[in-house]
C-alpha positions as CSV (number, residue, x, y, z in Angstrom):
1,X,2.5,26.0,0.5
2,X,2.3,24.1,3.7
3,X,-1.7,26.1,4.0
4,X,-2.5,24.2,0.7
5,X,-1.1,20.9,2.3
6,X,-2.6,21.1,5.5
7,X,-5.9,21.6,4.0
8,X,-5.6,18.7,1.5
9,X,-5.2,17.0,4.3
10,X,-7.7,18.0,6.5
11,X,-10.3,17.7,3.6
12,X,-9.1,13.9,3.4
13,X,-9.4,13.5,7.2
14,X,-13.0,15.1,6.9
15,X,-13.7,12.2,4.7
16,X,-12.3,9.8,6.5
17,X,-14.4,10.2,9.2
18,X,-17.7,11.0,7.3
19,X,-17.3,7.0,5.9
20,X,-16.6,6.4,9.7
21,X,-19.9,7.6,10.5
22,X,-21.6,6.1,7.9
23,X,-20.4,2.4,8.1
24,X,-20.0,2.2,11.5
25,X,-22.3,-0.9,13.3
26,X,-22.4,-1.8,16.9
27,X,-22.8,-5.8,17.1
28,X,-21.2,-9.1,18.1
29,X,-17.4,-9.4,17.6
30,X,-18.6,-10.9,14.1
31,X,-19.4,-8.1,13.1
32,X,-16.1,-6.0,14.3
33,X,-13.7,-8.3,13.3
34,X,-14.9,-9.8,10.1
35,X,-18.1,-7.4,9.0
36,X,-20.7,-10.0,9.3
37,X,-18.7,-11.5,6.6
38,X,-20.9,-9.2,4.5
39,X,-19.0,-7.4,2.0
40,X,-18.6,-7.3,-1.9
41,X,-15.5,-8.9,-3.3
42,X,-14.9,-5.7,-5.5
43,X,-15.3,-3.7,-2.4
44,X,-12.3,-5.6,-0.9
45,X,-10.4,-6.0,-3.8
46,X,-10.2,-2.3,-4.1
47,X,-9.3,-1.6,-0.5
48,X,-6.8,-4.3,-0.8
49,X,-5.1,-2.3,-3.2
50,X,-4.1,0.5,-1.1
51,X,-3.3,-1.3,1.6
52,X,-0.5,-3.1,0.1
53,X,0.8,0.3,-1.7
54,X,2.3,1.8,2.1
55,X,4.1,5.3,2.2
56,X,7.5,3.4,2.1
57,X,6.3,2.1,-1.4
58,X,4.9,5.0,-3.2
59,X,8.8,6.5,-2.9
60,X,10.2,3.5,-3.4
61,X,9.0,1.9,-6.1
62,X,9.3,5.3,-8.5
63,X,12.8,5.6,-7.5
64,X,13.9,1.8,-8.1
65,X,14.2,2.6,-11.7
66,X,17.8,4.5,-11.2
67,X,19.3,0.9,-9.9
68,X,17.0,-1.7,-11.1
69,X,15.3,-0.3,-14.5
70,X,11.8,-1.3,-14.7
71,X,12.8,-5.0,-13.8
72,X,10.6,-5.2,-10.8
73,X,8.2,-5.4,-12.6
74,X,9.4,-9.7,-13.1
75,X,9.0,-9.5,-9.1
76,X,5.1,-8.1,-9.5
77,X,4.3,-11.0,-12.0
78,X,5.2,-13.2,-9.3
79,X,3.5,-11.7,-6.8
80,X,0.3,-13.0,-9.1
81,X,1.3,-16.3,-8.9
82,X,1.7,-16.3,-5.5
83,X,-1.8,-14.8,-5.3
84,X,-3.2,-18.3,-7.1
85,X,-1.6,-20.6,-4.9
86,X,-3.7,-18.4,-1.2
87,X,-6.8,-18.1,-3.4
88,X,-6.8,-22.1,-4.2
89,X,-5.0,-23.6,-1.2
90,X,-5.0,-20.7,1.5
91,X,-8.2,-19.6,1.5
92,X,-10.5,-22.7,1.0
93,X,-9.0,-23.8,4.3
94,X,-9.7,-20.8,6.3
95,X,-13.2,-20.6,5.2
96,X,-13.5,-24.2,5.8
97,X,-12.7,-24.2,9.1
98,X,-14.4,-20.6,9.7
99,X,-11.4,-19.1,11.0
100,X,-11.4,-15.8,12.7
101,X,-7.3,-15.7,13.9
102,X,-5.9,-17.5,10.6
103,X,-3.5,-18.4,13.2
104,X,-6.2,-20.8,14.9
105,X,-5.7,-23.2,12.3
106,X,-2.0,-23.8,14.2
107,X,-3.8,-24.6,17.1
108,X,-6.0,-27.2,15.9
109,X,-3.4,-28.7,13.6
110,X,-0.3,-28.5,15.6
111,X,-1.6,-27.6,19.1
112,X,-1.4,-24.2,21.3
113,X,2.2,-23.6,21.6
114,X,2.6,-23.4,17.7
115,X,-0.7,-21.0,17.6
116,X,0.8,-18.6,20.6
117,X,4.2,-18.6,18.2
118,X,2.4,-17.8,14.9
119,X,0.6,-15.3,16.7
120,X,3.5,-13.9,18.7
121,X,5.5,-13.9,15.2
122,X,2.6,-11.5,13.4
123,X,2.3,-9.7,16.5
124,X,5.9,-8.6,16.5
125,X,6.6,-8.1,13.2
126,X,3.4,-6.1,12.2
127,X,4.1,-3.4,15.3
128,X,8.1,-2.7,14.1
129,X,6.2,-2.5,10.6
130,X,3.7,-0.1,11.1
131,X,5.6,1.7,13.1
132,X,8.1,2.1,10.4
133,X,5.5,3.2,8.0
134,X,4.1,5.9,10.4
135,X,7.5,7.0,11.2
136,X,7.3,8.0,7.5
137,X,4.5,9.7,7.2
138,X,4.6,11.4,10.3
139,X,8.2,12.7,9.3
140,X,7.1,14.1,6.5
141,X,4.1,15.5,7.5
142,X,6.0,17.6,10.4
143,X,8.5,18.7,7.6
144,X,6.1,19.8,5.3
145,X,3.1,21.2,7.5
146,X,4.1,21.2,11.0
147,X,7.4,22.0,12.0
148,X,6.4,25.7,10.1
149,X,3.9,26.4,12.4
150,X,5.9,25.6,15.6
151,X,4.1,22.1,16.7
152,X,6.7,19.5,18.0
153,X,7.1,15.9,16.3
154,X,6.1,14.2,19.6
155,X,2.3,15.7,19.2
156,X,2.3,15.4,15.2
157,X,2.7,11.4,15.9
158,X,0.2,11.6,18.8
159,X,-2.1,13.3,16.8
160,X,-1.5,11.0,13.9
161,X,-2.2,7.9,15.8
162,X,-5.2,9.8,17.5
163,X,-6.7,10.3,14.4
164,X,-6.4,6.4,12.8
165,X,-7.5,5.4,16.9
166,X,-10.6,7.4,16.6
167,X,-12.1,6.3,13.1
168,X,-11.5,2.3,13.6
169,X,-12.0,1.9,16.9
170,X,-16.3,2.0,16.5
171,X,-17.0,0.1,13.0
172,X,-14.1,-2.4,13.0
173,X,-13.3,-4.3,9.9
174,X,-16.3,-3.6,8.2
175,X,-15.5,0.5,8.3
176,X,-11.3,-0.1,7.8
177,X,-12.5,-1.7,4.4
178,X,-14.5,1.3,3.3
179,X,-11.7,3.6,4.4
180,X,-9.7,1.6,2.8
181,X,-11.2,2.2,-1.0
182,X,-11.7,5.7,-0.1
183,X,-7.8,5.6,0.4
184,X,-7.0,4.0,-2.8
185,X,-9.0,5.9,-4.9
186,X,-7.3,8.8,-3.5
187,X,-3.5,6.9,-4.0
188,X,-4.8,6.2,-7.6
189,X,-5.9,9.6,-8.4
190,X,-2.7,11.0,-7.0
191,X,-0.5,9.0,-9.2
192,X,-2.5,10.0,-12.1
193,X,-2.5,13.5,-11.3
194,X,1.5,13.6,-10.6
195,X,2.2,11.5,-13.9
196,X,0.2,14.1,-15.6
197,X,2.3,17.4,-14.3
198,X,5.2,15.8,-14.8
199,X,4.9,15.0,-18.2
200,X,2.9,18.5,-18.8
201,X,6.2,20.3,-17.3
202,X,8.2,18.1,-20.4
203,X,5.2,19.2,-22.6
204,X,4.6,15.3,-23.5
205,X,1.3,13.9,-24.6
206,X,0.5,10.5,-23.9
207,X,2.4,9.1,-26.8
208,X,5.5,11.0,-25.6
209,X,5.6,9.1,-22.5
210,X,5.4,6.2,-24.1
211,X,8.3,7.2,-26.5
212,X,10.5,8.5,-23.3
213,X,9.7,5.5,-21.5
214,X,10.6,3.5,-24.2
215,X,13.6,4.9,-25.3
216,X,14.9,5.6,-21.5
217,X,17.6,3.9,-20.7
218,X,15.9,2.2,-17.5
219,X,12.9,1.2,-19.5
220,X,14.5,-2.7,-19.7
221,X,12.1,-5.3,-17.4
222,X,13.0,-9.2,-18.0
223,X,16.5,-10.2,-17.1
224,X,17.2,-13.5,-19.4
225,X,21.1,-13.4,-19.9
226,X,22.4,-13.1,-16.8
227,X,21.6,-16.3,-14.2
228,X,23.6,-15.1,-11.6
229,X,22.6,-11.5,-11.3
230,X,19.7,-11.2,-8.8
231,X,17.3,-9.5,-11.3
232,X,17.6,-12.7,-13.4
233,X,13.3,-13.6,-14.3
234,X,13.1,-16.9,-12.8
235,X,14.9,-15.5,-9.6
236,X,12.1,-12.3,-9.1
237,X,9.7,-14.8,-10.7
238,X,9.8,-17.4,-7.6
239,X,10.8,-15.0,-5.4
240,X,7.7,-12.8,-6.0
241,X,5.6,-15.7,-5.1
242,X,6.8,-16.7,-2.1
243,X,6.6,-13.3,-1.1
244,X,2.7,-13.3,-1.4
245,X,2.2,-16.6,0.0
246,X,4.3,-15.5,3.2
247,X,3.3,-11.8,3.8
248,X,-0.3,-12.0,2.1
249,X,-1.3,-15.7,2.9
250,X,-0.2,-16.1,5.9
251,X,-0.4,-12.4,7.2
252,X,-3.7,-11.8,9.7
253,X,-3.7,-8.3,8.5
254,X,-4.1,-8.6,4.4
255,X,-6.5,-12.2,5.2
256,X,-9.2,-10.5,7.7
257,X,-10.1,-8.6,4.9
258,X,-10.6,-11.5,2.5
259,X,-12.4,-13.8,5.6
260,X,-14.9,-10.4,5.3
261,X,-16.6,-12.0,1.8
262,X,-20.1,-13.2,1.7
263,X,-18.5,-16.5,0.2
264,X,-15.4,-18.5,-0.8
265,X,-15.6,-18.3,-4.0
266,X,-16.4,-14.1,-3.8
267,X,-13.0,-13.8,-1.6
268,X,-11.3,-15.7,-4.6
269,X,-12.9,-13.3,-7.0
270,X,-11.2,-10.6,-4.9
271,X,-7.8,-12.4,-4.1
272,X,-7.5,-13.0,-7.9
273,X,-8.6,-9.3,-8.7
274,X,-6.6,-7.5,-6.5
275,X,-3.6,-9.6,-7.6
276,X,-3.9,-8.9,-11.3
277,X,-4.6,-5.2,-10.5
278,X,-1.3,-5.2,-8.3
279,X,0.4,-5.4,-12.3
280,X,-0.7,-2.4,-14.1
281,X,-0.6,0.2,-10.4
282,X,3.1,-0.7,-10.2
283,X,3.7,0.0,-13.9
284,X,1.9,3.5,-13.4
285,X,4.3,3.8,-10.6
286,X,8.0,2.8,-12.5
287,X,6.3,5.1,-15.6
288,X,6.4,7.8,-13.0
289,X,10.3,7.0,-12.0
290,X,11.2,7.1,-15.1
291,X,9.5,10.5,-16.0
292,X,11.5,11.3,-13.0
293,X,14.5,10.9,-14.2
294,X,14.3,11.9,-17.7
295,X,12.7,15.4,-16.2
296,X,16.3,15.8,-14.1
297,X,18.4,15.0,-16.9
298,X,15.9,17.4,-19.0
299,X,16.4,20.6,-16.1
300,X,19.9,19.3,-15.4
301,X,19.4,18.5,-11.7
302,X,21.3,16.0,-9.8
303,X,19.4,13.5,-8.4
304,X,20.2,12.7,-4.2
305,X,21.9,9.3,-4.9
306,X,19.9,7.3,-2.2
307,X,16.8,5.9,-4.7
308,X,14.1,6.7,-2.2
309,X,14.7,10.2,-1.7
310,X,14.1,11.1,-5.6
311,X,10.3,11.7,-5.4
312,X,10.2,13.3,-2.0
313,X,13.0,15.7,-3.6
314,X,11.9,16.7,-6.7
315,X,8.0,16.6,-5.3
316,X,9.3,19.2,-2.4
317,X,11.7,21.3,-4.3
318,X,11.0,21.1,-8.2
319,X,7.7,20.7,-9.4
320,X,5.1,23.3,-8.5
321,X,2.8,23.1,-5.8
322,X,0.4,20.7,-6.7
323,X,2.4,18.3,-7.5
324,X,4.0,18.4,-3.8
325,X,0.0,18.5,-2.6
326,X,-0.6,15.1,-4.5
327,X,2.2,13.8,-3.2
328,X,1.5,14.4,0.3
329,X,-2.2,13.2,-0.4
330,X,-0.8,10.0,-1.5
331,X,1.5,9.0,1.2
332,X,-0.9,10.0,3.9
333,X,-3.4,8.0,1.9
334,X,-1.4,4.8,1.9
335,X,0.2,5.2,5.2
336,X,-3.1,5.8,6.7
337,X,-4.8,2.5,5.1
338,X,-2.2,0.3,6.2
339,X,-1.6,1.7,9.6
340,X,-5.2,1.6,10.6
341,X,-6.0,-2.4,9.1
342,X,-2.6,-2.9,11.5
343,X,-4.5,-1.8,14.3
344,X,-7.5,-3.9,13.8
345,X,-5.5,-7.2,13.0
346,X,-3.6,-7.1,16.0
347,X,-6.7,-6.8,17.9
348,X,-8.0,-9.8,16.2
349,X,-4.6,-11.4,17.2
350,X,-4.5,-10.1,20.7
């Protein structure tokens, strides 16, 4: 088992570094920091994608379903209005004032002290972050590959951080991007492929998902009767967009990429895009939790009663090796792409 994993991985690493070589550009800082401001909104919107999906929420999000239902989902829906308000207001200002550091607009509208705090602010925030999100995959990567064949944690996260170092550290911004689609299209296919043993272990067909997921009950989504509970709609609703607006608007890491466009209104295209596709990736991913759960009650398992540790259980001790081979795929994947956009943003910072 851990043979098949650790060659998953090392074909994905492979490919990692054959886009590396392939999109990498010596030139100006221009061109490592923004990619001449160059690339095709659908290009970005796809990468965007999987950078916002990290390791912490691909088991998350599946496992929400046991306390929340599918009512997240009012919190997503936000999330795209949030994405209007940075595509209209956000973004025409950056562009406008050909920003770099989105935290250079501070300086020349509030002066230098308020810049060097927005700065500092993204700084520290987005090192504790990524550093959380490597923890995770770098935990379980020594507990499923690693720790069997004798190599100590200490060198797995060495390695780990090595690796991301070594194949953003030439092209910039212009080759995190292109990793970056390579990374969701592997997240995507992953959560295809596990939706699809799972429900072929419960012998469902696609119309049985939909029945279990209908009938399940965890399948409920808007919260209308109950103003003080805080699932209530308009609370997620408002909530979801100011939660965009704050960690996508005004975040240097998730806005280099959109400053990368050849235009304003192509990063708009993008913003917009990437928002509305944000909707139907996180339904894919509460389907998932609830297939979870209906497959324990099915095998009568009892599920570990912290929410996050459903999919890494049943992925690791349940469901067949290829399941637990997607599922390592898929974390790596979306640790990987927002670790190594971390590192070039606070560069850009710095």
């Amino acid at each position: 088992m851990a043979h098949g994993v650790l060659l998953t991985s090392s074909l994905y690493l492979l490919f990692l570094f054959v886009i590396t070589w392939l999109t990498r550009k010596r030139g100006s800082n221009a061109q490592f920091f923004l990619a001449g401001r160059s690339t095709p909104w659908w290009i970005v919107a796809i990468g965007m994608l999987g950078d916002s999906i990290s390791g912490v929420t691909f088991v998350s999000v599946p496992g929400m379903v046991g306390t929340m239902s599918m009512s997240y989902l009012q919190l997503v829906l936000g999330f795209f209005l949030g994405y209007l308000v940075v595509a209209y207001v956000l973004l025409p200002l950056y562009y406008r004032l050909e920003l770099v550091s989105i935290y250079t607009y501070l300086d020349k509208r509030f002066g230098r002290w308020s810049y060097r705090t927005g700065a500092i602010f993204f700084l520290i925030s987005k090192l504790f972050g990524a550093a959380a999100k490597l923890f995770l995959i770098t935990l379980i990567l020594q507990e499923l590959v690693f720790a069997s064949l004798g190599v100590p944690y200490s060198v797995t996260v060495l390695g780990v951080v090595a690796i991301i170092w070594l194949y953003t550290q030439r092209g910039g911004m212009g080759t995190i991007i292109w990793t970056d689609v390579l990374q969701t299209l592997c997240l995507v296919t992953t959560l295809i492929l596990m939706l699809y043993q799972v429900s072929s272990q419960l012998g469902l067909s696609l119309s049985g998902i939909v029945d279990v997921v209908r009938s399940s009950e965890h399948s409920r989504i808007f919260v209308f009767d109950d103003w003080t509970s805080p699932l209530y709609f308009w609370k997620q609703l408002i909530s979801g967009a100011f939660i965009v607006i704050v960690m996508t608007g005004l975040d240097q890491n998730m806005m280099q990429k959109n400053l990368t466009c050849r235009s304003l209104r192509e990063a708009q295209t993008n913003m917009l895009t990437y928002g509305f596709g944000f909707i139907p990736l996180n339904l894919l991913f509460l389907t998932l939790g609830i297939l979870l759960v209906h497959y324990a009650s099915t095998m009568g398992l009892s599920l570990p009663e912290k929410t996050d540790s459903i999919l890494p259980y049943l992925a690791t001790t349940q469901l067949g090796s290829v399941v637990l081979i997607c599922f390592t795929l898929g974390i790596t994947a979306a640790s990987f792409s927002n670790a190594d956009s971390a590192l070039t943003s606070l560069t850009t910072s710095v």
